[in-house]
C-alpha positions as CSV (number, residue, x, y, z in Angstrom):
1,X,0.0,5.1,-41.6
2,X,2.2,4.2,-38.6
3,X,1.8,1.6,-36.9
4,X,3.9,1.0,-33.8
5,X,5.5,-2.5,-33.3
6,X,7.5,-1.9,-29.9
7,X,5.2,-2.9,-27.0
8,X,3.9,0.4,-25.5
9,X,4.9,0.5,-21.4
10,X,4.4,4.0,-20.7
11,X,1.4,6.8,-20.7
12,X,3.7,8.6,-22.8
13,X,4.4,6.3,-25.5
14,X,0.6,5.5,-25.9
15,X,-0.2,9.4,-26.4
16,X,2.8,9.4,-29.1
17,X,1.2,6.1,-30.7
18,X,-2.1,7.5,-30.8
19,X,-1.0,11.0,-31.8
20,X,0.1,9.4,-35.7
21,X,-3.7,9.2,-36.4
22,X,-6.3,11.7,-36.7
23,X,-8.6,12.7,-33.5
24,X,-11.8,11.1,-35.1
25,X,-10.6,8.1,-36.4
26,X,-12.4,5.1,-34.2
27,X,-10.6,3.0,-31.4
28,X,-11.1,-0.2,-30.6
29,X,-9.0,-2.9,-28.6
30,X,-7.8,-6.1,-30.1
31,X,-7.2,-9.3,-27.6
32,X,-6.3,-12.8,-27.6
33,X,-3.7,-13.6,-30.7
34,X,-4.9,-16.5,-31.2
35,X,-8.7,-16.6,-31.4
36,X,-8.6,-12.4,-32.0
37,X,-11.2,-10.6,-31.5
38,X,-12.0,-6.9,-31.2
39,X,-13.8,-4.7,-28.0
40,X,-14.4,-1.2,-27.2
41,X,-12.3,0.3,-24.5
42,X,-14.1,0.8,-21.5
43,X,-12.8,2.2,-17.9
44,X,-9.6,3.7,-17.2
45,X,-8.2,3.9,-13.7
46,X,-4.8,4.4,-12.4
47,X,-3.8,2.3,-9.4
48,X,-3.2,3.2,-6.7
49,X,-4.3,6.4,-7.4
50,X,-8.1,5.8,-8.1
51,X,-8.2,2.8,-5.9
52,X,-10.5,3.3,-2.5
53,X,-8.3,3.2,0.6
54,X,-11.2,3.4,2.8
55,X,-10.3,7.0,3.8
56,X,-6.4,6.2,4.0
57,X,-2.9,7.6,1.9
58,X,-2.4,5.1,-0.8
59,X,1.2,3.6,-0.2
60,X,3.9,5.7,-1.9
61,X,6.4,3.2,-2.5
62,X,3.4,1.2,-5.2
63,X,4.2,1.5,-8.4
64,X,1.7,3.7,-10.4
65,X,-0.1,1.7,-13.0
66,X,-2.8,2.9,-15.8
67,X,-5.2,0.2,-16.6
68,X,-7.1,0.1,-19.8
69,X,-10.1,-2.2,-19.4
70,X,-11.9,-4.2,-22.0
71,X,-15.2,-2.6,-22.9
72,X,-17.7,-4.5,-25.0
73,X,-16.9,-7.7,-27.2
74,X,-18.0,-6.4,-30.7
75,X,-16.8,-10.2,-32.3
76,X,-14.1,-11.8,-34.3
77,X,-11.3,-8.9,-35.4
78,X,-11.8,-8.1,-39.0
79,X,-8.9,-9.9,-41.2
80,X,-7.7,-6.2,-42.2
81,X,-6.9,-5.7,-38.4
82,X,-5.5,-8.9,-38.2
83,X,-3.1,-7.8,-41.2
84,X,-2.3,-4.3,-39.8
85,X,-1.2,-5.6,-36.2
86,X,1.2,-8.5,-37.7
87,X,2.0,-11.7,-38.1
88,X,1.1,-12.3,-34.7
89,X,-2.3,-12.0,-35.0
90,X,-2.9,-13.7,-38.1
């Protein structure tokens, strides 16, 4: 087990974070601290790249940005979670 305690700011440290577990284990995002609760992962887009310019360049001087959006709620975050992710969260 490996849990990562640093925030995360890049694409690559995500990969790395993710690599420490096995390919089939299940993923699932955990929001709000302090009533936590636990969602799929739904879209990913990087802005500006996947953002509609209505036919025009995106501007090169915008910071690229991958966004990982919330899928579906699935409910309260099981205490176990709540236990791996810190004190934070519990």
């Amino acid at each position: 087990m490996s849990g990562s305690r640093s925030p995360i700011t890049t694409v690559g440290e995500l990969v790395a974070a993710l690599t420490a577990y096995p390919a089939e284990v299940a993923v699932r995002l955990a929001v709000a601290p302090g009533y936590p609760q636990a969602a799929t992962i739904g879209e990913i887009a990087c802005s500006p790249d996947d953002a509609d310019h209505d036919g025009r360049e995106p501007d090169p001087q915008v910071e690229r940005v991958v966004w990982i959006g919330e899928g579906a709620q699935i409910g309260y975050l099981p205490e176990i979670a709540r236990n791996a992710l810190g004190p934070n969260w519990t």
